[in-house]
C-alpha positions as CSV (number, residue, x, y, z in Angstrom):
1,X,16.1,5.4,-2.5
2,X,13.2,7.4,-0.8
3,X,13.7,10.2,-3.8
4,X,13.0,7.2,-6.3
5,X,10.2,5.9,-4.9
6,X,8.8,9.3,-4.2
7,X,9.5,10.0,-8.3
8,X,7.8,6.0,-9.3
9,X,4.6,6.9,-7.3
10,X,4.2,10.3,-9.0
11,X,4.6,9.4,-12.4
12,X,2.2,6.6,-11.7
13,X,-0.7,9.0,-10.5
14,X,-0.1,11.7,-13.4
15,X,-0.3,8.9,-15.8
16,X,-3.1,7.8,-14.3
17,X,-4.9,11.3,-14.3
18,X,-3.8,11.7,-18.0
19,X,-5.2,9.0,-19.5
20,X,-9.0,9.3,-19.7
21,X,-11.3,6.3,-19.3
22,X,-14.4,6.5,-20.0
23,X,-16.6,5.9,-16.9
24,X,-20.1,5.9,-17.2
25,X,-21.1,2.7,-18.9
26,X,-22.8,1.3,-15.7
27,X,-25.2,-1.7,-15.1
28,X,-27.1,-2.1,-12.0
29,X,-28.1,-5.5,-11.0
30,X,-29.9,-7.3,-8.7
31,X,-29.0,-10.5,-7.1
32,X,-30.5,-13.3,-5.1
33,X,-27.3,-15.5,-3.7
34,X,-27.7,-18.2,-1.7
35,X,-24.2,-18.9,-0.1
36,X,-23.0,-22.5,0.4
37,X,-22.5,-22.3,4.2
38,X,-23.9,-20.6,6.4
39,X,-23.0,-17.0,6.4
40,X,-23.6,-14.6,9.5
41,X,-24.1,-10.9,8.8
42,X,-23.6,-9.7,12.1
43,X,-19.7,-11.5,11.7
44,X,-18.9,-11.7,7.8
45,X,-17.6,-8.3,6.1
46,X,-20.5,-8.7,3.1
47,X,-19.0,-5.7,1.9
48,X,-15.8,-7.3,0.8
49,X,-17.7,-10.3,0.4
50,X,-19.9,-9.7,-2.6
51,X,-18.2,-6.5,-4.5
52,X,-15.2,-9.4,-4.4
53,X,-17.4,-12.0,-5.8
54,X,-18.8,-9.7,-8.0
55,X,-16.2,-7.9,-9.4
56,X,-13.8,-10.9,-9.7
57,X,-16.0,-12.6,-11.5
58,X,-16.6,-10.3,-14.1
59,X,-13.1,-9.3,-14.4
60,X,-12.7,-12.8,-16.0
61,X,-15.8,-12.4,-18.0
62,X,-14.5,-9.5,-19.7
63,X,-11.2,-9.1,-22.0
64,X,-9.5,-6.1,-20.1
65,X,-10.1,-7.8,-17.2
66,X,-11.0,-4.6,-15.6
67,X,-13.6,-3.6,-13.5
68,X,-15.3,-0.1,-11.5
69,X,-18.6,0.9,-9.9
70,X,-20.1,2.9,-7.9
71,X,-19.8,3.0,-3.9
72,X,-20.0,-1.1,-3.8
73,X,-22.8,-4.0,-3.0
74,X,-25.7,-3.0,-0.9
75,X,-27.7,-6.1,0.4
76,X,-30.4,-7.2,2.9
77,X,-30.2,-10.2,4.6
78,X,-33.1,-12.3,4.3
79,X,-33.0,-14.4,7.4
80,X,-33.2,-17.7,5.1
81,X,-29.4,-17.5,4.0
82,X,-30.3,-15.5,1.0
83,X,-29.6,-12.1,0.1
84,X,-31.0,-9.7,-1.8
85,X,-27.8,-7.6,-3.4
86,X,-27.8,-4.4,-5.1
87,X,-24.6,-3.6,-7.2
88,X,-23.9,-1.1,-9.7
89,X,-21.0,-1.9,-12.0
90,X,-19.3,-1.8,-15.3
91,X,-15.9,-3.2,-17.4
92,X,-13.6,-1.4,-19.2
93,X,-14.1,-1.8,-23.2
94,X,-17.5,-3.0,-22.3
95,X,-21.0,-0.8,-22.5
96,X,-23.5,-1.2,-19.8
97,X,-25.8,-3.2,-22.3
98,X,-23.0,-6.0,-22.6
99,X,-21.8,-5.7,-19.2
100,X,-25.6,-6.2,-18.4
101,X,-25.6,-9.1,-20.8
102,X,-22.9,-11.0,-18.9
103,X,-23.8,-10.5,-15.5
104,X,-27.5,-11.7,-16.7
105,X,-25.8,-14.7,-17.8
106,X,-24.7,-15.7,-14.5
107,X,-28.1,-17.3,-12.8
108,X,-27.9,-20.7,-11.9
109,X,-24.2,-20.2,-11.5
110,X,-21.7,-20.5,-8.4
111,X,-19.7,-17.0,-8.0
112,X,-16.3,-17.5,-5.8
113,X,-16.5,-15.5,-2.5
114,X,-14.1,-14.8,0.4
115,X,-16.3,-16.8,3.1
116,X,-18.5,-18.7,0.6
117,X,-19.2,-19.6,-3.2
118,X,-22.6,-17.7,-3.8
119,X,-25.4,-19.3,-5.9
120,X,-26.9,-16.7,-7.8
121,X,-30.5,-17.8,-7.7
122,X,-31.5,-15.1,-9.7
123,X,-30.2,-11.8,-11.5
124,X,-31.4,-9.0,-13.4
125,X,-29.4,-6.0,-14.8
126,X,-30.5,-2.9,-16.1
């Protein structure tokens, strides 16, 4: 049982190593969200919270469903329940000029979080 497992797992990673995806058709955006309750920095992982609001929503954006980025959200908490995020992003089968038009399309809209649905007040991509 172990041995099979053991063989599953590494056919899994050399496939993965084997098949090349391209990688550098990042977008970096900047976000105002304004969360619908209350959110505490010093208490809520904002880490999980916005690279999963982020990412999960434009994995249904995009046909492949499939997202990367870089190291993850950055933000700064502006003391008024708004926060300024920083994320830099891409889809597969997507450039970063059509990635950069979805994400742009998302102002005014309400992206699904962990602790909170996050108005995004404002976006701009790059």
């Amino acid at each position: 049982m172990f041995f099979s497992k053991y063989l599953i797992a590494l056919a899994a990673i050399a496939t993965a190593t084997a098949s090349p995806t391209k990688r550098d058709d990042t977008t970096t955006c900047s976000f105002i969200l304004h969360p619908n309750v209350p959110v505490d920095s010093a208490t809520v992982n904002l880490f999980a919270e916005f690279n999963y609001a982020i990412g999960r929503t434009l994995g249904l954006a995009v046909p492949s469903h499939q997202i990367y980025g870089g190291k993850g959200a950055t933000w700064v908490d502006n003391g008024d329940n708004t926060f300024d995020v920083q994320d830099t992003i891409a889809a597969v089968g997507e450039t970063s000029a059509s990635t950069a038009t979805i994400i742009n399309g998302w102002t005014g809209t309400s992206l699904l979080g962990l602790t909170a649905n996050w108005l995004v007040e404002s976006v701009s991509c790059i």
